[in-house]
N, C-alpha and C positions, 0 to 999 in steps of 0.2 A: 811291686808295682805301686805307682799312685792312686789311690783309690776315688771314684770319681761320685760325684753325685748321681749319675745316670745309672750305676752301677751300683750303688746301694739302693736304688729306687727298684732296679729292674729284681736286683736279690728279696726284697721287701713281696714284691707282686708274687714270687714266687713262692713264698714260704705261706702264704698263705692271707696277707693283707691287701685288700682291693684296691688303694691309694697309698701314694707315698710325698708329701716332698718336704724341701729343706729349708728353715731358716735361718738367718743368722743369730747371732745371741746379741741383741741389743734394748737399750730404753724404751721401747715400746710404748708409745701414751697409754694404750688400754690396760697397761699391768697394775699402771698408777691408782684403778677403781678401786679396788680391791678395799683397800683400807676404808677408801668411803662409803662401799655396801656396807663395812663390817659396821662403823658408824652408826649408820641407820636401824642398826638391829636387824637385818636382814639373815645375819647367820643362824639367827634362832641358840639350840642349844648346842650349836657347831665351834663350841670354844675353842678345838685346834686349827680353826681356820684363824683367828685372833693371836694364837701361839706361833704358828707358823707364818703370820704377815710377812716379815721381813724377809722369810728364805724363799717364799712365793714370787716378789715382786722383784729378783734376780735368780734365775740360774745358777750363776756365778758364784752364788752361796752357799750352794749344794757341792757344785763341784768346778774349784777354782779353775782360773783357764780356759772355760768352756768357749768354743767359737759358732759349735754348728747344732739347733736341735732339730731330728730328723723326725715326723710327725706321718704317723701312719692312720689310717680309717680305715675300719672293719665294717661291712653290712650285714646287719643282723638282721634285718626285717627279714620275715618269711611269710609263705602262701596260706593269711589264715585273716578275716573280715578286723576292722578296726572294730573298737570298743565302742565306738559310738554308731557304728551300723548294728550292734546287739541288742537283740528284741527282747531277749531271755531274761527276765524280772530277777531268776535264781542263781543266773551264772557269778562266778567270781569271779571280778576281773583283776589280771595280772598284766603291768608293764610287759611290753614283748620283749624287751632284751632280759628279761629273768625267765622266760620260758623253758632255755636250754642249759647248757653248762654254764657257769660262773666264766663270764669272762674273765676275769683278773687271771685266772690258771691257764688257762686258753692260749690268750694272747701273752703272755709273758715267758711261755713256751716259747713263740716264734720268735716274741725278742732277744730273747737270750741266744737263737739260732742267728739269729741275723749278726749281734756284737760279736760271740764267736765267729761267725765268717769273716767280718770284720776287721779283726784281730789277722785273723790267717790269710787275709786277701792284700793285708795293707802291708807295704814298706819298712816304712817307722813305726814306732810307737806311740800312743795316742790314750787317753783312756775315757771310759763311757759309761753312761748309767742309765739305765734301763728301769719308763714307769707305767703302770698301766691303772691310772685315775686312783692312785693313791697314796702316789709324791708328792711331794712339797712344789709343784708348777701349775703353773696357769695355762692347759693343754690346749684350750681353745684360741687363747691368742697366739699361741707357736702355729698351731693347725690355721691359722687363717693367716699369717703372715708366711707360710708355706706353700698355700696356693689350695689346699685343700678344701676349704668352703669358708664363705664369713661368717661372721658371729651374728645370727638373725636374731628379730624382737624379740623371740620367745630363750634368748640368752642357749639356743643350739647352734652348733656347726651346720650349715645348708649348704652342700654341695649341689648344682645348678642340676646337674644330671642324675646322680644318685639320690638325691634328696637330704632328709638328716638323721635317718635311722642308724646311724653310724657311730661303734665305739673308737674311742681316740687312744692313741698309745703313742710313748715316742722315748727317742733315746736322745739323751744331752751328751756330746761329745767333744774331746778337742783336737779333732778335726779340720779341718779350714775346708769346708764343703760349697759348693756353687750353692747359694740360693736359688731359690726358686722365685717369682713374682707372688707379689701379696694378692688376696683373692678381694674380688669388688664386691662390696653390697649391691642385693639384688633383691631388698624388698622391697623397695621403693612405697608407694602410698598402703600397701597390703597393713592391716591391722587384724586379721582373722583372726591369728591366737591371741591376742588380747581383749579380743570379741568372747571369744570361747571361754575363756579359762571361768570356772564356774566358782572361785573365791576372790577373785580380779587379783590372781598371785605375781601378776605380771605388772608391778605398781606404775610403769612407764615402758617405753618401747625400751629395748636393750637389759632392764632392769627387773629382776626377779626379786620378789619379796618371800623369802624360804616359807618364814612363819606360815603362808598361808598358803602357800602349793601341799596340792594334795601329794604329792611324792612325798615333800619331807615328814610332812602329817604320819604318813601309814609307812615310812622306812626307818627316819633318821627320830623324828619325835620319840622321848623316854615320857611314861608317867600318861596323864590322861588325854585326849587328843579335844583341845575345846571345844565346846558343846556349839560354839556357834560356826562351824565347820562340819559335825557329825554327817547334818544330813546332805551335804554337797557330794560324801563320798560314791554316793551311790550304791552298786557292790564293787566299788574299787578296795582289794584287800590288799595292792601293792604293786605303789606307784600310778602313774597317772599318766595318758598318752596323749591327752586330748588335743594340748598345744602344738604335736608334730599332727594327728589328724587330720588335721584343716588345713596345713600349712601346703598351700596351691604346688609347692615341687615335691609333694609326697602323693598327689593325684595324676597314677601312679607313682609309687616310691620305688626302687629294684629290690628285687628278692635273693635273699641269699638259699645256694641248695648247699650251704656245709652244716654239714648232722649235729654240729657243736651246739647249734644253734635253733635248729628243729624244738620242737614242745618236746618234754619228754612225757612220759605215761605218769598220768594223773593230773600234770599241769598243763593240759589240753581242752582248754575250756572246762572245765569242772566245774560245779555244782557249789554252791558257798555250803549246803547242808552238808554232802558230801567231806568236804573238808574239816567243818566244823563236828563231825563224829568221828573222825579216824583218832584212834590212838596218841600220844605224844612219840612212842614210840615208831607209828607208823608215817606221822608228819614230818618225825628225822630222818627217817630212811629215806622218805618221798624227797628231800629236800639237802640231801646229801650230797655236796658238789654243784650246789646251787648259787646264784647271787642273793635268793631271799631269806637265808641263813642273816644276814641285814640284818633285817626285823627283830631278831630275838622270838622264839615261841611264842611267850606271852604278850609280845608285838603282833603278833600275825593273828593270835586267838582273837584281840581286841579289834582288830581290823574289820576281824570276818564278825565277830559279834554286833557289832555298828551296822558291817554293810545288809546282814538279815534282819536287822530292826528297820533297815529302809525298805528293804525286798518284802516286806510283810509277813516275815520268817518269826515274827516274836514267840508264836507258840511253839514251835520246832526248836526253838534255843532255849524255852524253859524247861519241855518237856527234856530237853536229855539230858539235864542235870537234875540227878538224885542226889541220895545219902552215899549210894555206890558209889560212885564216879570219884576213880583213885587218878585221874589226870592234872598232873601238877597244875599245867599249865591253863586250863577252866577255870579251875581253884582260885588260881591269883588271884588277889585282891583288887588289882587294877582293872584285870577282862570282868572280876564281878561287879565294878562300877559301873561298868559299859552296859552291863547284861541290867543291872536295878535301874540303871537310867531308863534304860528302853521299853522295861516295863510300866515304870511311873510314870513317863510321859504320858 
């Protein structure tokens, strides 16, 4: 049979993603920024976005022939208070979509379910490549010429109804698929997350300055995390939500009930002290199958070391390093800049 767009959208809802729709593979003005953020030093220490410029800003690079890319959105949010309703001086706060399973594993399960059906549903032959945010595309501008939310100030997908707590996936195909209608901005005069953002990482509406978002700080940053940022983190130890918390279509956001996505045990509002004494061995276990694997160990120790010299934790983070303490990842030399910084201060 011919395979329809309605029919890939309705296969899509069934496997397990809440949105689906199609765009075509074209010029796009908004693929054009790309090279200009890079410009401006916005990527920070993200040289493969510099690397990969050119295969970014078409498709068609990746995989010649492409006509259709079909853009799917997962809701991750689930039933637990924003970051910024927590009163808890000691909590460690974690981005909600790192709470549960790694989506990259997740979601690329059902993609790969979906292009095999694909494969077995269609007529002809076609071929497809399947990514979940760690392809060489620019997922947000397919996701918004697909109908699935615009590109808001704070540089997320905002679906009008679901809100933007949503991960992006999609498969490039050469397909000839029905498009869908491009989705409308819907901020209009709203500036809240660039009100909010606490390092003003948001340099212009639409435009995200990396260097200074606390996400890349405590995920993607190697080496020491500027001192003129330390104390913005709060007990942020990975990632930062604050620009989707304010953002008026996440009051309320929808909740998603798939378990993938639930807290798991220990990353359930946890204790920064907590964290900061478990084992290295007990932090991989904790973290096994995770998206904060990101971080690097001694990424995640620096984090939380930072965020207890803000919580007023300094004497709880001297005291539990001794002469004993055979944990790689304390030891390092970079978490013990972090740990002398906070004392000297």
């Amino acid at each position: 049979m011919v395979l329809t767009s309605l029919q890939v959208k309705q296969k899509a809802i069934e496997l397990g993603f809440d949105l689906c729709g199609i765009s075509p593979v074209e010029d796009f003005s908004e693929l054009s920024f790309l090279s200009t953020w890079i410009n401006r030093g916005y990527a920070g220490e993200m040289d493969w976005m510099a690397r990969s410029v050119s295969r970014r800003s078409d498709v068609r690079k990746i995989l010649p022939g492409a006509t259709s890319v079909i853009s799917t959105a997962t809701i991750y949010n689930v039933d637990r208070p924003y970051s910024t309703e927590n009163t808890e001086s000691s909590a460690a706060l974690i981005s909600r979509y790192a709470w549960g399973d790694d989506y990259h594993d997740v979601l690329q399960s059902r993609l790969d379910k979906l292009v095999t059906w694909m494969h077995k549903a269609s007529e002809g032959l076609f071929e497809a490549k399947a990514y979940v945010d760690t392809g060489p595309i620019q997922e947000r501008v397919y996701a918004q010429h697909a109908g699935i939310g615009w590109i808001g100030k704070n540089t997320c997908i905002i679906n009008p109804i679901l809100g933007s707590w949503l991960f992006l996936a999609e498969v490039v195909c050469t397909l000839l698929l029905e498009p869908d209608p491009p989705a409308l901005n819907q901020c209009g005069t709203c500036n809240l997350c660039i009100e909010a953002c606490p390092t003003g990482a948001i340099a212009a509406p639409y435009e995200l300055d990396s260097t200074r978002c606390l996400s890349y700080l405590t995920i993607e940053k190697r080496g020491d995390i500027p001192t003129d940022y330390r104390s913005e983190l709060g007990t942020r130890i990975y990632g930062c939500d604050i620009c989707q918390e304010v953002c008026p279509y996440n009051q309320p956001a929808a909740i998603s009930k798939d378990s993938s996505w639930q807290p798991r045990h220990g990353l359930d509002q946890p204790t920064l002290s907590e964290l900061w004494l478990m084992s290295d061995d007990a932090v991989g276990n904790l973290l096994k199958g995770s998206a904060i694997t990101r971080a690097k160990l001694s990424g995640l120790r620096r984090n939380i070391a930072v965020a207890m010299g803000n919580a007023g934790e300094v004497d709880t983070l001297v005291k539990s390093k001794d002469a004993t303490d055979q944990r790689i990842s304390v030891n390092d030399e970079m978490v013990q800049r972090h740990v002398r910084w906070l004392v000297e201060e």
